[in-house]
N, C-alpha and C positions, 0 to 999 in steps of 0.2 A: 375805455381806459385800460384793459385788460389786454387789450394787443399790442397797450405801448408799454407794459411791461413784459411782456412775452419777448416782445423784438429785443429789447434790453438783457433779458436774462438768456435768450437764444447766441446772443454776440458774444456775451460773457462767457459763456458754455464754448464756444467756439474757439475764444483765443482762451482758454483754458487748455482743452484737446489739445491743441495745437501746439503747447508749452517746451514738447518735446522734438519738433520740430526741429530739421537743420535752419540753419539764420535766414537761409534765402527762401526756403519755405514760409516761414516767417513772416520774411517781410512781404514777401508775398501775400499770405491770408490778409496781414494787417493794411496792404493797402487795399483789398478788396473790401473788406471791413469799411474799411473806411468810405470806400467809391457807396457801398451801401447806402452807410447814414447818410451821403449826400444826394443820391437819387429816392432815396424814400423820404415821403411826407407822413407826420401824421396831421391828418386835418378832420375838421370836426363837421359833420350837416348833423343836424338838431339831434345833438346831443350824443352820435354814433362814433366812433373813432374808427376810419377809415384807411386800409393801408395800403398805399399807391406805390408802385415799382414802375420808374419808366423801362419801356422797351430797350435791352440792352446784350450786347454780349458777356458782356461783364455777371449777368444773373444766369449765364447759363458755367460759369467755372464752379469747378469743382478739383475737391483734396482729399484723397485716402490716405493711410498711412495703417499698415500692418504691422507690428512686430513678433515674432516669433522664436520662443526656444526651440533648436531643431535637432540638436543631439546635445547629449550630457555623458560625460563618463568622470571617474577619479582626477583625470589629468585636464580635460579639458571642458569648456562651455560653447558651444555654436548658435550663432543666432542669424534669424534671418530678417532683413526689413524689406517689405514692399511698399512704394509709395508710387501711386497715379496722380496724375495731376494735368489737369482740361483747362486752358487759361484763353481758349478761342482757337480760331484755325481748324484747318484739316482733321487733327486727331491729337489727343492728350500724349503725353508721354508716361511710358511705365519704368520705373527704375528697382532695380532689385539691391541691394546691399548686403553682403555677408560676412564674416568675421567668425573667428576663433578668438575663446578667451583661455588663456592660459592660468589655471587655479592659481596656482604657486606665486605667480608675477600680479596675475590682474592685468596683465598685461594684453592689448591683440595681437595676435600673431602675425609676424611676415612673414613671407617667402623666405626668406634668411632664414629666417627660424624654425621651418619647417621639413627645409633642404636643403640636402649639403650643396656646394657649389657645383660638385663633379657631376651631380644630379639632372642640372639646368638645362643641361642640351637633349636628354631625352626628355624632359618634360615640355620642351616648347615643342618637340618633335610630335611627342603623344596629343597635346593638346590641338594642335594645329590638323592633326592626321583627324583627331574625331569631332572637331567644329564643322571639319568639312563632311563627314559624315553623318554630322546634327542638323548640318547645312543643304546636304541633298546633292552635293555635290561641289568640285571647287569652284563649278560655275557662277556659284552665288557667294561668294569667299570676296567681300569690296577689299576689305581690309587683313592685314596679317596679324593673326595672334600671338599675342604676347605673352610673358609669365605676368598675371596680372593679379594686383594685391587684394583684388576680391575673389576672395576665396572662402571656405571653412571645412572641415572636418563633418563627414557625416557619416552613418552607419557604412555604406558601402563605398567610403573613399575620400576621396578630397575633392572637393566643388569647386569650380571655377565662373566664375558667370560673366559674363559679356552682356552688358546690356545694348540696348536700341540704338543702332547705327554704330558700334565697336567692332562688327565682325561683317554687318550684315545690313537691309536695309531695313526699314521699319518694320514692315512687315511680315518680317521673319520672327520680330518680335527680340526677346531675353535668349541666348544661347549658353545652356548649363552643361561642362564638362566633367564627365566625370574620369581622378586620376587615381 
């Protein structure tokens, strides 16, 4: 009886965790949740509560989810999120998110906000000059960088991140610039 409330309080703990979740992570857990209760039994031989998991890909996903304050000052808050996420296949995907919080507003920061207009052409210039340089070359450049609205403010400059397949192929991984 002690495994069938384990398994109960283990789900519950799960879609708690996970409250903070973007919507599609979400529904994501919640349908595997769900795929759970319906390939597990609890069944009983003389008097043991036994807990059976069919063979499944489905029991090999998995969900991180990291968050982090990564610089603070008077004016501003930065944070960073990591999330992995294994749903079957080849290999999980990593996603990186970052943001500036502007004190005064509460507001995230964009591009606009950060840069003047006159600014833009060296920055997609700068950006793109040290992706490829993060990149090992422009040989490995699939894609052309853009001013992109993942960003944040951190002690030695302004961070730009490029995640999995944005600049590069998967295996290049997350490519973070620094401006």
């Amino acid at each position: 009886m002690w495994r069938a409330n384990a398994v109960a309080v283990i789900l519950t703990f799960a879609s708690l965790v996970f409250a903070g979740c973007t919507s599609s992570a979400k529904d994501e857990l919640g349908e595997y949740i769900d795929f759970c209760r319906e390939v597990a039994q609890l069944s009983s031989n003389d008097g043991e509560v036994d807990w059976m998991v069919y063979p499944s890909t489905a029991t090999t996903q998995e969900f991180k989810k990291d968050y982090r304050i990564v610089y603070a000052d008077e004016k501003h808050l930065s944070f960073r999120c990591e999330e992995f996420k294994y749903t079957g296949g080849a290999h999980g995907t990593f996603t990186i998110t970052v943001g500036t919080i502007d004190r005064n507003s509460g507001r995230i920061l964009k591009t606009k906000d950060a840069f003047a207009e006159s600014d833009r052409g060296n920055l997609c210039a700068t950006l793109r000059a040290k992706a490829i340089a993060e990149l090992g070359g422009e040989e490995n450049l699939l894609y052309e960088p853009t001013i992109t609205e993942n960003f944040c403010l951190m002690q030695d400059g302004w961070h730009f991140v490029y995640n999995e397949y944005e600049l590069a192929c998967h295996a290049k991984g997350a490519i973070e610039v620094v401006y």
